[in-house]
Each structure stands twice: as C-alpha cells, then as structure tokens.
C-alpha positions in Angstrom: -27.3 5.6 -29.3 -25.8 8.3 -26.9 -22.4 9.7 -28.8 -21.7 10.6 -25.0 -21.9 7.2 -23.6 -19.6 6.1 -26.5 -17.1 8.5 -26.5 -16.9 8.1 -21.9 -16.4 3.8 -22.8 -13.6 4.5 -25.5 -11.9 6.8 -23.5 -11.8 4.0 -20.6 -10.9 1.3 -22.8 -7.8 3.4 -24.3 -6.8 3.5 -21.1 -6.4 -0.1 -20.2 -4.9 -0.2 -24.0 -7.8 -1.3 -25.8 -9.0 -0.1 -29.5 -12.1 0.6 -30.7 -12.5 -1.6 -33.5 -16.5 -1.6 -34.5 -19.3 0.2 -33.5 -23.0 -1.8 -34.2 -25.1 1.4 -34.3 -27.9 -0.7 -35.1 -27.4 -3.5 -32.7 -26.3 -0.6 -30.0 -23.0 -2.6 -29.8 -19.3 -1.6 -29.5 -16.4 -3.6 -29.9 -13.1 -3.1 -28.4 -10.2 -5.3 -28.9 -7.0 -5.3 -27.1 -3.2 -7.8 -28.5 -1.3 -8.8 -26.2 1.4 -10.9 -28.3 0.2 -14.5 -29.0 -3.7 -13.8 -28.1 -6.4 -11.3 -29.4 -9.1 -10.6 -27.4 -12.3 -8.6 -27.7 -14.6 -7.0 -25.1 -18.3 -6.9 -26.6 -19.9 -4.2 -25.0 -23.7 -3.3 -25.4 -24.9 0.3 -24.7 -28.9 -0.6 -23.9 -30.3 -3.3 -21.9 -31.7 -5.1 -24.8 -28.7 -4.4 -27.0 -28.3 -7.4 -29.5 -24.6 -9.2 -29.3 -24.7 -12.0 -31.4 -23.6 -10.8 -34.8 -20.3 -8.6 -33.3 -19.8 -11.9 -31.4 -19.8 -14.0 -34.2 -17.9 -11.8 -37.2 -15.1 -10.8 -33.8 -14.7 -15.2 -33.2 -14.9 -16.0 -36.9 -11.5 -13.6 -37.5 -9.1 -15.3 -34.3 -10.5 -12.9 -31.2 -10.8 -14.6 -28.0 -14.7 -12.9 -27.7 -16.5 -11.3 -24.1 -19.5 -10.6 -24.0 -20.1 -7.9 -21.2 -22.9 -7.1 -19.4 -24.5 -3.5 -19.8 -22.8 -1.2 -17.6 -22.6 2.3 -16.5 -19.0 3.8 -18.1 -18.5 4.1 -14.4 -19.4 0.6 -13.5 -17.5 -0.3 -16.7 -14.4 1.2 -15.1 -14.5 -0.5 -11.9 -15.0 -3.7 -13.8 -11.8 -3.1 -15.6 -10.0 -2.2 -12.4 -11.2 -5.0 -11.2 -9.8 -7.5 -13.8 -6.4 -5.8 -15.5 -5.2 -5.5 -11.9 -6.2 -8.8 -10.5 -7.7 -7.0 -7.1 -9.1 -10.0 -5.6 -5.3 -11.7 -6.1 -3.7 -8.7 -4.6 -5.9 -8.2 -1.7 -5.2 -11.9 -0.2 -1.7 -11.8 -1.0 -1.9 -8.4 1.1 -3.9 -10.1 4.0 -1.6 -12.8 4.1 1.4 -10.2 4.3 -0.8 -8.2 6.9 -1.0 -11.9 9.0 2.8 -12.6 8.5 3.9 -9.2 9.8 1.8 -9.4 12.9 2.9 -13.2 13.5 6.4 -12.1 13.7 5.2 -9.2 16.1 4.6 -11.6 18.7 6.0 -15.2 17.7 9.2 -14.4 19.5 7.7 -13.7 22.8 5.1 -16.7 22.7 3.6 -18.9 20.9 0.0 -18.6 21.8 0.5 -14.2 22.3 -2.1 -12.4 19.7 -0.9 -9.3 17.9 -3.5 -6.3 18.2 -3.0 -2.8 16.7 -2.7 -0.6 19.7 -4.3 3.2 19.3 -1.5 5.7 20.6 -2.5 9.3 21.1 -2.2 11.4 17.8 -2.9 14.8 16.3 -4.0 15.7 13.2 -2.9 19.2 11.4 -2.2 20.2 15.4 -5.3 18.9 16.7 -6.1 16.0 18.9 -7.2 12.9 17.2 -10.6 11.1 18.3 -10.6 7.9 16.2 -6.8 6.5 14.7 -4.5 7.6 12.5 -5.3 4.5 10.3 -9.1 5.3 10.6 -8.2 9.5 9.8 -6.9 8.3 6.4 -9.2 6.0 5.6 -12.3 8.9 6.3 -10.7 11.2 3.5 -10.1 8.8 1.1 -13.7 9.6 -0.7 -13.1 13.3 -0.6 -12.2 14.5 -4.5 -8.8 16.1 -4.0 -5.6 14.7 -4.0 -4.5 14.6 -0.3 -1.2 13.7 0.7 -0.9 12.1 4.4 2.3 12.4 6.4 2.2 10.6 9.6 5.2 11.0 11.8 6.3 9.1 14.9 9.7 8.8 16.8 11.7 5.8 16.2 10.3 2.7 16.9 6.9 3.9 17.6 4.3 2.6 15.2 5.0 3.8 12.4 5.2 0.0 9.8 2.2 -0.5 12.0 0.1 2.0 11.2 1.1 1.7 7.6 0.0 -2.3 7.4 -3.1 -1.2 9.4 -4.2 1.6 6.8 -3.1 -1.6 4.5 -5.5 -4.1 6.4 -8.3 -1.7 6.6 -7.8 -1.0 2.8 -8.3 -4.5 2.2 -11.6 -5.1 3.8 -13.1 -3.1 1.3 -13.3 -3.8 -2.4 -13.2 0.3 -3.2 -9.6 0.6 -3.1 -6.3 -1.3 -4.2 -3.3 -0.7 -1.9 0.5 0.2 -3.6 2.2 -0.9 -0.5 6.3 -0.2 0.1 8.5 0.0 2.7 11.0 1.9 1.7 15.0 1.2 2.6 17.8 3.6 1.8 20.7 1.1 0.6 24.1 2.5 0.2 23.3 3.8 -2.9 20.7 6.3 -2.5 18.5 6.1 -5.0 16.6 9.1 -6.7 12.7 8.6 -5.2 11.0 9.4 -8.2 12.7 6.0 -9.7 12.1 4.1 -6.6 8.6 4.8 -7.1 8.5 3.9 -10.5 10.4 0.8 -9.6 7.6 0.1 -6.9 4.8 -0.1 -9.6 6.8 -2.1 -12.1 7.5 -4.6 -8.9 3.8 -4.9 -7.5 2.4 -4.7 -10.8 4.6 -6.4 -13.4 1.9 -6.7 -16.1 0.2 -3.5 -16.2 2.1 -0.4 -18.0 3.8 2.4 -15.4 1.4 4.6 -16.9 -1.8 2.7 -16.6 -1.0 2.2 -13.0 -0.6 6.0 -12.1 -3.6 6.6 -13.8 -5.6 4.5 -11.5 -3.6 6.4 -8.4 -4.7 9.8 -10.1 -8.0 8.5 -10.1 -7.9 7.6 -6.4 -8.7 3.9 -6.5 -4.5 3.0 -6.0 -4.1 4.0 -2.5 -0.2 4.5 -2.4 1.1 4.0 1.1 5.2 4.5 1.5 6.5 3.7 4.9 10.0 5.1 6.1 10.1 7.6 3.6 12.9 9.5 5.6 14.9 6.5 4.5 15.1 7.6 1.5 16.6 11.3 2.4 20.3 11.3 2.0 22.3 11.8 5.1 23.9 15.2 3.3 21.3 16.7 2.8 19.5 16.1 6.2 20.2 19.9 7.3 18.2 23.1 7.0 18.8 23.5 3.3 15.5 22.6 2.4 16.6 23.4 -1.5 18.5 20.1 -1.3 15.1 18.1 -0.4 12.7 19.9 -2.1 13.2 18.3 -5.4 11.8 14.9 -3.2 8.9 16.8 -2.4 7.9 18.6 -6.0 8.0 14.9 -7.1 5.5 13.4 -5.2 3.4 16.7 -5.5 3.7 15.9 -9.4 2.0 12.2 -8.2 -0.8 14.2 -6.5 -3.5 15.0 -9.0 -6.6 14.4 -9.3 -8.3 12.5 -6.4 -4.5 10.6 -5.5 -4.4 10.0 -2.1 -0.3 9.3 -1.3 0.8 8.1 2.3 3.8 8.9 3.8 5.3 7.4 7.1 8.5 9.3 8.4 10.3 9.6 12.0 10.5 13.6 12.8 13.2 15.1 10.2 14.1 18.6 9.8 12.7 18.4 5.9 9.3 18.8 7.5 10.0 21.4 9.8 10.8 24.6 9.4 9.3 28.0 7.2 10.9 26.5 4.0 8.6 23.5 4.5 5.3 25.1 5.5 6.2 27.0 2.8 6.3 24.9 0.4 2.9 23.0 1.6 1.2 26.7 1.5 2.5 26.8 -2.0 0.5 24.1 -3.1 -2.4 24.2 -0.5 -4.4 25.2 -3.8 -2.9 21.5 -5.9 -3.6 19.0 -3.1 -4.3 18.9 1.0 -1.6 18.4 3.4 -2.9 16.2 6.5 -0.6 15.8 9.0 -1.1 13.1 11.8 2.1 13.1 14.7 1.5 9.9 16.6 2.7 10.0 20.3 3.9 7.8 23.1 1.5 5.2 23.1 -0.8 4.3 27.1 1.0 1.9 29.0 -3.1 1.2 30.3 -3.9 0.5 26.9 -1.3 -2.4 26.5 -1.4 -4.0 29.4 -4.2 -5.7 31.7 -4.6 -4.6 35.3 -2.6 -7.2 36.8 0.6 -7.0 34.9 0.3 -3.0 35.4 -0.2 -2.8 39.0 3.1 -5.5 39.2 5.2 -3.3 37.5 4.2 -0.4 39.2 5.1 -1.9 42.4 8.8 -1.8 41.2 11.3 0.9 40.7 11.2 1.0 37.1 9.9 4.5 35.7 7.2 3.5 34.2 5.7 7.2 33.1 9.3 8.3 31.6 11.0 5.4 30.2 8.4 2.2 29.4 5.9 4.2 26.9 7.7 2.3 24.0 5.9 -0.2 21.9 8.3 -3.1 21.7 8.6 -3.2 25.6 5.3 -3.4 25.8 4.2 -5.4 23.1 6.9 -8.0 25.2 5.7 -7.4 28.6 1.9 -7.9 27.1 2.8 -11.2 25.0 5.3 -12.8 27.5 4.5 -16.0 30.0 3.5 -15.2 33.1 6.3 -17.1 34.6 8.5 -15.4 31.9 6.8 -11.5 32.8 7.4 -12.4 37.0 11.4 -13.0 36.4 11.8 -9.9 33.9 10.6 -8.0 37.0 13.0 -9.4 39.4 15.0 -6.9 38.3 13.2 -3.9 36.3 16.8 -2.0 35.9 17.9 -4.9 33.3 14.6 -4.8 31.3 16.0 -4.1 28.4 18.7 -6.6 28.5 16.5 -9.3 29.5 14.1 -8.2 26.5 17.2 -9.1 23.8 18.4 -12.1 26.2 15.3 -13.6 26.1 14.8 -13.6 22.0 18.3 -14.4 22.0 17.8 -17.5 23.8 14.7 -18.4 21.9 16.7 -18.0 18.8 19.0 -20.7 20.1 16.2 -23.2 19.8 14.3 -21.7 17.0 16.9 -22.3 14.9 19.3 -24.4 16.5 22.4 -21.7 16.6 24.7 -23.0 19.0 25.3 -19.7 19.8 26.0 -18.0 23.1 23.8 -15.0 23.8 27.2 -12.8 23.8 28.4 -13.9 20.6 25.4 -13.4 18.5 25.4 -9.7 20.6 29.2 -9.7 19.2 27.6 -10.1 15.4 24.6 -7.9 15.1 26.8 -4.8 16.7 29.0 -5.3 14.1 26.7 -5.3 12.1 24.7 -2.0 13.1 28.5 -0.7 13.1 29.0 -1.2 9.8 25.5 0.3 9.0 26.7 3.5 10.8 29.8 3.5 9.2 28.6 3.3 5.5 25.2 5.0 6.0 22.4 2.8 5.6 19.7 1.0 7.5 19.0 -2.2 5.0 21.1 -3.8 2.4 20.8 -6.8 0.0 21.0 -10.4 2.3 23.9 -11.4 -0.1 25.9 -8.2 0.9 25.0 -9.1 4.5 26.1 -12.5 4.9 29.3 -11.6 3.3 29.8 -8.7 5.7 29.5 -12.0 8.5 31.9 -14.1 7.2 34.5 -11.3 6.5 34.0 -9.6 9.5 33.2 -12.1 12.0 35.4 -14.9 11.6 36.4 -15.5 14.8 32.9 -15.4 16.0 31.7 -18.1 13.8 34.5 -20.1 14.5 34.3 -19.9 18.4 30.5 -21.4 17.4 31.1 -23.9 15.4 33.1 -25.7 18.5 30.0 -26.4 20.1 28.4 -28.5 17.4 29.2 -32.1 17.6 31.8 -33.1 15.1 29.8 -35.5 12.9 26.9 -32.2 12.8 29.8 -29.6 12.5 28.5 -26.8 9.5 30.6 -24.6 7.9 31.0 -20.8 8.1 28.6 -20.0 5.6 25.9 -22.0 6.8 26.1 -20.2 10.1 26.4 -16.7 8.5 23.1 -17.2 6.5 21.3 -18.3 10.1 22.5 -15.3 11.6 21.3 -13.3 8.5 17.9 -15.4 8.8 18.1 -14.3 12.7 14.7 -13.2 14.3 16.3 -9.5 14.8 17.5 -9.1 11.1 15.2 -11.0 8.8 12.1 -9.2 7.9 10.2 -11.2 5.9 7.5 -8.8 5.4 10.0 -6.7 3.6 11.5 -7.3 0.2 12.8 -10.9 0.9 16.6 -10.2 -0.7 16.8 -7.0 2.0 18.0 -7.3 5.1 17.6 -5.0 8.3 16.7 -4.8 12.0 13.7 -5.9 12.8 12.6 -2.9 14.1 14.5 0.2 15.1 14.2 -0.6 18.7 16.5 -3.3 17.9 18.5 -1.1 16.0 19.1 1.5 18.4 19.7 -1.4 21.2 22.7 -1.9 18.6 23.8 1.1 17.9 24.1 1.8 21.2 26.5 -1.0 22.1 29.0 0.6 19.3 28.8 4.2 20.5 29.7 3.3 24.1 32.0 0.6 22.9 34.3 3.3 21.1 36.5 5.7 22.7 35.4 8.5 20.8 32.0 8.4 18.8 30.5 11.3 16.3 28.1 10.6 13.5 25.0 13.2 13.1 22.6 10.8 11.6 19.5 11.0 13.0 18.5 7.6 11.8 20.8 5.9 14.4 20.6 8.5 17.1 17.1 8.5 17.5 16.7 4.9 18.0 19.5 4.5 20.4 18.3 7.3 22.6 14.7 5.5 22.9 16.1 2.4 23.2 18.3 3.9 26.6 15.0 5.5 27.8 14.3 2.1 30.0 17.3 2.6 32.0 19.2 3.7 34.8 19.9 6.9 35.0 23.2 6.9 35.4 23.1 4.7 32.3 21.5 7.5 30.1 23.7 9.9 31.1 26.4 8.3 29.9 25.1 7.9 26.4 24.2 11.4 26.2 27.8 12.5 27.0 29.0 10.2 24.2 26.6 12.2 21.6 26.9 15.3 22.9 29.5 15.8 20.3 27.1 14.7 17.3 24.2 16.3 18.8 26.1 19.5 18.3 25.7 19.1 14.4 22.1 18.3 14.3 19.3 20.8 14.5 18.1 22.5 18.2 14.9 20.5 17.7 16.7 17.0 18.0 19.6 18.4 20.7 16.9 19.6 23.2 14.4 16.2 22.8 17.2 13.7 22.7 19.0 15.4 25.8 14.9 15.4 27.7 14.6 11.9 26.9 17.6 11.1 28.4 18.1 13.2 31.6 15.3 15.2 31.6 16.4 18.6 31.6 17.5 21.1 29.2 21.2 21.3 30.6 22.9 23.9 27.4 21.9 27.3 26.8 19.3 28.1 24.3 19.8 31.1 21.9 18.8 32.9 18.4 17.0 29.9 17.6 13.3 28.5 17.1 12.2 24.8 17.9 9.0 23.0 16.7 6.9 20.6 17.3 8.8 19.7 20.0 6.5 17.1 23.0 7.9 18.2 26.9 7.0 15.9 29.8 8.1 16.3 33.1 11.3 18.5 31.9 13.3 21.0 33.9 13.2 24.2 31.9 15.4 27.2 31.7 18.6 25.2 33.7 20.9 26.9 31.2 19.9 30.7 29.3 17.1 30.8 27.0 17.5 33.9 25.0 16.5 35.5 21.8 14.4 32.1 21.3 11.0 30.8 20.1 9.0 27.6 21.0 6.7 26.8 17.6 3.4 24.4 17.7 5.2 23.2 21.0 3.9 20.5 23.5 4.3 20.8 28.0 2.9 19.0 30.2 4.0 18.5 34.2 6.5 21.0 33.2 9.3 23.2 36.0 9.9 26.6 34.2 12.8 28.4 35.5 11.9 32.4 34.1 15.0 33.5 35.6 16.8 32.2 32.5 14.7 33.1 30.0 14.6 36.5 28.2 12.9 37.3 24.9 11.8 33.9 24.7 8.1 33.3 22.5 5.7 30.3 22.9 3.7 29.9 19.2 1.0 28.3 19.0 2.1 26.0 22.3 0.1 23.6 24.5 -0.1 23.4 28.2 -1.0 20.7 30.2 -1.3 18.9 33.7 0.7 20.1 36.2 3.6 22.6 34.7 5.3 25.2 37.0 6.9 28.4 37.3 9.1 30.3 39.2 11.7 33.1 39.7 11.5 36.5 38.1 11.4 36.6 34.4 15.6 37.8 33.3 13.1 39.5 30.6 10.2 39.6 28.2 8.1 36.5 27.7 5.6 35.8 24.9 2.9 33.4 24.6 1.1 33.6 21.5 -2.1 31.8 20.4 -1.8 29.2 23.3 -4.1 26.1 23.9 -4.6 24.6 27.4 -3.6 26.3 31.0 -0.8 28.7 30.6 -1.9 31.2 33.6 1.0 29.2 35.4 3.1 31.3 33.6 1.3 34.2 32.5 0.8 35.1 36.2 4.5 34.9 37.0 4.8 36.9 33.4 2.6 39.8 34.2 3.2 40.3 37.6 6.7 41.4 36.6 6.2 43.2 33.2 3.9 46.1 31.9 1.3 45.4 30.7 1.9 46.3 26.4 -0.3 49.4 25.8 -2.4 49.8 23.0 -0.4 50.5 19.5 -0.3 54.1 18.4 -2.0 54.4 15.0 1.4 55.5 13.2 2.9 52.3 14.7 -0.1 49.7 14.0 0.5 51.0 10.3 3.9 50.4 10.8 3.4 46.8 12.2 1.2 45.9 9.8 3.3 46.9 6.6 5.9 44.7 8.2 4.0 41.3 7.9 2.5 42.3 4.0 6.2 42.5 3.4 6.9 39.0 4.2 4.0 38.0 1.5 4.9 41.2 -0.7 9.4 42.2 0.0 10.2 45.5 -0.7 12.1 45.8 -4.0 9.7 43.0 -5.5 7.7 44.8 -8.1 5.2 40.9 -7.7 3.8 38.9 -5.0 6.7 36.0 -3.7 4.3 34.2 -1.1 0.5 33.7 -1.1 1.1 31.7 2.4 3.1 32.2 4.8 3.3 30.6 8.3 2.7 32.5 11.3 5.6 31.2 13.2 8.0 32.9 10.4 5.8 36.4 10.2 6.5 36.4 14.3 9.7 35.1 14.2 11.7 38.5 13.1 12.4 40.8 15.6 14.5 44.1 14.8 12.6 47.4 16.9 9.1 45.2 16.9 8.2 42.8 19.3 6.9 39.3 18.7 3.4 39.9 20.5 3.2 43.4 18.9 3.3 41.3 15.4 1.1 38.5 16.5 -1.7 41.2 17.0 -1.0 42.8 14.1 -1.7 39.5 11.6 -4.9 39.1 14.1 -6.0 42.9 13.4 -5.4 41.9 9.4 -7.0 38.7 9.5 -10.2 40.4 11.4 -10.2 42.9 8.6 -10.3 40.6 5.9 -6.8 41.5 4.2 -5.4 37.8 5.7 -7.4 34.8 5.6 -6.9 31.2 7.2 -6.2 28.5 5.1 -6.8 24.9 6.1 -4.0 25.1 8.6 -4.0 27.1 11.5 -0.5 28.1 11.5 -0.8 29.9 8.2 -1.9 33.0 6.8 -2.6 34.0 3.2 -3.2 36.8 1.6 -6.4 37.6 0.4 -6.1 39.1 -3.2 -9.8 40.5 -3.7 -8.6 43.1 -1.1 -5.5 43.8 -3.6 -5.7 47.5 -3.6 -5.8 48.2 0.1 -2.4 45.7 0.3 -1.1 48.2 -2.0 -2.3 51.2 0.0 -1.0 49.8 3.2 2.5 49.1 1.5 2.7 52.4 -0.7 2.7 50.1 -3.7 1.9 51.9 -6.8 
C-alpha cells in the first residue's frame, strides 16, 4: 500500500472535515469518518482495485456509522467526488440556470410577451487589445491555466455589464468542471467593509459548508467567484485620486488570489483603476496572480437589430451612430411589436420617453396600478432623489416602501381615487406595488433589496431630479454616469442642458470623467485642458482642441472620425493611443506634439506635426546617459539606498517633464528595453526592471 496515496486521500478528507479513523493495511482499506451532530457517517475507501471492504464495513456499521462504500479512485478523482457531494453542484447548477432564465425573462417580458432574450457580443479589448471571441468566452479560456488570475471587466453604465456576469455564469454551468460563487454586489447606506461582504457571500450561497472549506475550493480553482458591480462597493469619499484610501479593497481580494483562484470583477470606469498608483499596484503583484483586463464598448446597432427595423430608423432623424448604441434601447426596439416599433418612430426625438411610457403603461395592466403614467414618474424620481441624497443605489424593500408612504403621500392618495370604492386598497398595499414595480424589483437580486432595474432606468431618474432642482451638485459618479447615457438619445438642445446643470459637479470629479461626459453630451471638448493626463478615454466623432490643451497627456487613449484643432494644443503627448476611421487635422501646432507608441493611422497628424517642427536630432551620448538615469530613478529614487518599484508603467516614466521631453524619454525606455536592462511584463504599458543586469543599473546610476 502506497504511504503516498494515503497521506494525498487524508489530506483531502481533512479538508472536507473528515478523520482518519482506521487504516486496513491488509485489506488496502481506509476509513474516514466525519460527525455532524445527530449522525456519524463513514466513507470506506479502498486504495487497489481488488481492495477487500467488507470487514471495515461491517466493524464501522456494528459501532452506529452510517457506512459508504466508495469506489476506487484517483486522490484526484476522490476530490472531485467530494466537491461534487459536500457542495451539492448538481443543486446549485439548476438553481443557477433557473436564475440565468429568470434574469433574461425580465430582460424582455416588459416589451413583449413572445420577445427572446439573446446575449449580444459588443466590441471589447483585452489588456488593450481587440477581442476576437467575448468577454464571457475570454474568461472562460483562462480558467484552466494554473495561476490565480483576477478578471476586471469594465463597461459604462448600463452597458452589459450584469449581463456578461450571468453569461460567464450560464456558460459556467454547462460544464460540470466548475461551481459558480455568483453576487451582485449593492452598496447600502452603510458601506460595508468588502472583505466581510465576501465572507458574508459564501456563508449565504453556501450555508452548510465552513467559510474555510469554501475558499479552499476557490484557491483550488474549481469555485469560480464572479462579483458584479464591484464599484458599488467603493465609498463615495474615497472615489478620488487617493488610491491609499482603496487600496486596502484591492490587497484583500489579492489575499483571495492564490493558487489557481480565478476572481471576476464587473465595475463601470472608476478612477481606482486608473491611474500610476493602480498599475502600480497590479505590477506589484504581476509575480502573485495575472491581471486581465477586458473594457467592453458600445455595442453594433447591426448586431441587434434585423435589416428592416434598421433601415426604418435610419430613415429618421434620430442619431443613430452618436446617441442609440445603448443596450436597453435596443434591447426595446429589437423585442417591441411591430405596430408598437412603427409608433415609437413617429417621433424618434421622444424615444426615450416613449421607452419609460410604454413600460409604464404595461405596468398599469401587469399589475393593476391605477396609476397615471405621471404619478408613478412622480414616485420613482423621488425615489432616485433620495438615493442621491443619502448615497446609495439599493436598499432593503422594507426601507423602500416606507420611504413611499412617508414621502409620497399625496401621490398614493391622488391613486387610490381611481379604484372603485368597494376595491379601494390602502396606502400600503399600493406602496408595496410600486416597490414590486417592473423598474425597481429585481428579482434576480437578493429578494429583500431593492433597486433600479438597470442603470438606464436609473439615470432616466436621476435625471428628472437634476433638472427638476434649481441648483444641482453631487460628484458621484454612480448617478452621473447613467444620467449622461441615458440623455445621449436626445435632442441636442436637450443634452446641453444637462451638461450645464453638472458642470458644477463635473468640476470635482477627475479630467477622465469631465472630458467623456461633456463628449457624450455635446460632442466637443468646450474647457481648456492643462497639467493633466487622461486614460483610457474612447473619442468618436469629437471636436478636439476647441479650448487650450497644454502641458497634457492622452494615456492608452481611443479616436476615431476625430477634428483635431493643433492650434490649441502645446506640449500635448498621445501614449500608447489608437487612431481610427476618418480623424482630422488642422491649423499650425501652438507647440510640441508627441505621439508615442501609437496603433492605427496617425500620419493625419503626424504630417501636420512634422511639417511644422524639427525633426528631434539624435541624443548626444552625455544626454542619452542622462535620459536614461532619469527613468532607473523612477524604479531606483535617488536617496533610496533599495529598489521601491520592480514595475513601473510607461505612461508615469513619460509623464515627468522638467528640461526632458516626453519623446526624448519614450526612446530612452526603448534604448533600455532593447539592451536588456528593462523587460516587458505581461502588459504592454509596463516596464520592469531586469535584476540579472543588477550591476550595470548601478553603473548607470553611480550606485555603489
């Protein structure tokens, strides 16, 4: 009998809580038996083929244990087995199909009865690079790779993001490799730490099974953790550029990721993963687990709708290209009647309010809420006002239809006319309809949570209270970003006036957000741009350089059918930036312009560059020394006698100016990388230092 093969099945019993009570050396038997209050039970495990069971079977019954004879497995097999049983996986999986079902029912229930839901592939990239497959199928091809990888998929408001999380879900469940730990995550008014959420997650979804136990089985990459809206969970204070305020949220999770753990994270743009701090932080621990990051985009208007519905709507005024690309408009110009699609077209400026009248009106029946369409409006404003006002985005159904009743009295009251006396409710029964209401209750969620059913909805709302108030500031990006896409549909004249109510609030959030919420909205970049950097930013048909662009740098930066006015901009660098389609220059450069490591067609501008600046002359050797001593001392500072940064992103290295210029750095992390002293790591925005080549980093720094 192999003491090996022993020692690898006791090892995985202790884990699931089991003893090792007897070994039969001569039968090649061992016996492990596991209490659980009122019942014993033993596991009879035989370590050959032709192992003989029936004397540990009958001494293990004859003393009380509820006896199992197992069949001879690998300690492998024997594992999955175990799996397989403590955590009831075949229970799980259908409860998670049915939840998968459920959630896409109430997709497209609302818009008609017969409408099928399909998952709808927007354009995505992955660690900068365009995506060929999904970002559900990208997860699920690293899941087999033996390091712990955690995935961050980001998307705007309102643009897939619960989707793609139940679809990683849905794919998860059609095989029997993996087990899902499935959350969506909402930030109540009291903020919770994460690290207790997540504990509180695995006590919920698996009450039986030890905390313990459970994390084992994610370390061992078989409990696939998948938390959607994790910027929920990020408290409004600390949403700034102090990335020492969120990092404790981060060096959590990394604390989760060992082993083969495979974590998923869903989270709109926030500035906790942008930034050096951040990329440095993921360089830090490039070595503990892999960072893939997958931004989805606006999603194909061709891809959700068929030809005819397309070419009708292209025949109106509505700007399709600019303002439709959102999935909840299209899910409901895919899913509607056709009778219902012809008179939302009759007039394309009112989409939008046609879109909420419409499940209004079907709410009325659905539910029998004699209820004008203006009044329930009235309700869920208030609602999404009293959200803004105390900072959260879903809050116990209990807290919720109180809020109702002491809020919207007169509301309820102007309803409950229009029932017939002998059917007349009361209050409450009307406040729990609302909080049942087809816009607020998402069933897929924790049932005793209530929130808008998707943050479409909830920017529709939130912008009915900003331009309802005479003065409006809050810098949450959690109900800006929503009501900005949810105004992209309209007029013109209508998103202008929504910008000038944030304007104010947009002041106090970072240059990132300012400059895409004001493109979205009127399409230009109309305030001057200065001593700044912006990332990851995606440009489509936008007016650039309107207002001074000075001193500033575009980072891992999308632009495509772009107008670039030079005559603004001066010392402005483009990182790692794409070009695309149809972008435009013009005007004399008001001074230097870098592009640096660019992707697509940039001689639009490079042209108009170089035919009004020198070209940069070859470094003298005395300054390439020079140059290159500068970017060892953002791995190695001066006045450090050790090493602060193995990693270091190339957007920081380039970002520091003083008497050298952005390009002459740029070259001088390629001339180090080509000479071996830098290396790539997985990303190609970072750098890292290559430590066999120590002493010549000492040499070129006049480190002892």
């Amino acid at each position: 009998m192999s003491d090996e093969l022993k020692r690898k099945l006791s090892d995985i019993y202790k884990r699931y809580g089991f003893e090792t009570a007897k070994v039969y050396d001569a039968e090649a038997v061992i016996v492990f038996t596991l209490k659980t209050g009122y019942f014993d039970n033993a596991d009879i495990v035989p370590l050959h083929e032709d192992s003989n069971t029936d004397a540990a079977f009958s001494e293990f019954s004859k003393i009380g244990f509820a006896c199992t004879v197992r069949k001879y497995l690998s300690p492998k097999q024997t594992e999955v087995e175990l799996f397989k049983g403590f955590f009831s996986v075949s229970t799980i999986i259908d409860r998670l199909r049915k939840d998968y079902f459920q959630f896409s029912e109430n997709i497209v229930r609302p818009f008609s009865n017969d409408a099928k839901y399909k998952y709808i592939n927007a354009p995505y990239a992955v660690n900068g690079v365009r995506g060929e497959k999904s970002p559900a199928e990208e997860v699920m091809s690293r899941l087999r790779e033996n390091r712990p990888i955690l995935f961050l998929i980001e998307a705007a408001a309102g643009f897939g993001k619960t989707c793609t999380a139940y679809e990683i879900v849905h794919l998860l469940t059609q095989t029997a490799d993996y087990l899902p730990l499935f959350s969506e995550l909402s930030r109540n008014r009291k903020a919770p730490i994460f690290r207790y959420v997540l504990l509180d997650e695995i006590d919920r979804k698996f009450p039986t099974l030890s905390s313990r136990l459970v994390q084992s089985e994610m370390i061992n990459g078989r409990v696939i953790t998948i938390l959607d809206g994790f910027d929920e969970l990020l408290r409004k204070a600390d949403d700034t550029d102090e990335f020492e305020n969120q990092e404790p949220m981060l060096e959590t999770i990394g604390q989760f990721l060992t082993g083969n753990a495979k974590i998923v994270l869903t989270t709109r743009r926030t500035v906790l993963f942008e930034g050096d701090a951040f990329h440095t932080w993921a360089a830090t621990h490039a070595e503990d687990f892999d960072l893939v990051r997958i931004r989805i985009g606006e999603p194909s208007i061709e891809d959700w709708l068929p030809e005819d519905r397309l070419r009708a709507l292209s025949s109106t005024t509505l700007d399709i290209k600019n303002g439709l690309a959102n999935p909840v408009l299209l899910s409901y110009l895919r899913s509607i009647p056709q009778e219902k699609f012809d008179i939302a077209l009759e007039s394309p400026d009112q989409l939008v309010e046609k879109y909420f009248s419409f499940l209004l009106e079907r709410e009325q029946v659905r539910q029998d809420l004699k209820m004008s369409v203006e009044t329930q409006k009235s309700i869920l404003t208030l609602i999404a006002d009293d959200m803004i006002s105390l900072g959260y985005t879903s809050e116990q159904r209990d807290y919720i239809v109180e809020l109702i009743l002491r809020a919207c009295a007169s509301e309820l009251d102007k309803a409950l006319t229009l029932y017939p006396a002998a059917e007349r409710p009361d209050r409450e029964f009307l406040a729990n309809k609302i909080a049942s209401h087809a816009l607020l209750d998402r069933s897929n969620k924790e049932e005793s949570k209530i929130g808008f059913i998707n943050e479409f909805a909830l920017g529709y709302f939130v912008s009915r209270n900003i331009l309802g108030q005479p003065e409006w500031l809050n810098d949450d990006v959690r109900f800006l970003e929503p009501a900005v896409i949810s105004y992209q549909p309209r007029t013109s004249q209508d998103k202008s006036e929504l910008l000038a109510k944030i304007n104010p609030s947009l002041e106090f959030t970072s240059i990132s957000y300012r400059i895409d919420f004001t493109a979205k909205l009127i399409g230009v970049i109309n305030f001057p741009l200065e001593t700044d950097e912006a990332e990851g930013l995606v440009l489509e048909g936008i007016d650039i350089g309107i207002e001074v662009i000075k001193n500033f740098q575009f980072n891992d930066c999308i632009f495509k059918d772009c107008h670039f006015n030079l005559g603004k901009f001066s010392d402005v660098t483009f990182l790692n930036c794409r070009f695309y389609g149809e972008n435009t220059a013009a005007e004399v450069p008001g001074g230097e312009i870098y592009i640096l490591g660019e992707i697509g067609d940039s001689e639009f501008i490079k042209s108009a560059v170089q035919a009004q600046q020198l070209v940069t002359s070859e470094p003298t050797l005395e300054r390439s020394a020079q140059l290159e001593r500068l970017v060892l001392e953002k791995f190695w500072p001066i006045g450090r006698d050790l090493i602060t940064h193995k990693h270091r992103a190339i957007a920081s290295i380039c970002s520091g100016r003083g008497d050298y210029k952005p390009d002459e750095i740029y070259n001088a992390v390629l001339r180090l990388k080509k000479n071996g002293i830098l290396l790539q790591p997985n990303q190609a925005s970072f750098v890292e230092l290559n430590f066999e080549r120590l002493p010549e980093i000492r040499e070129i720094l006049g480190r002892p």
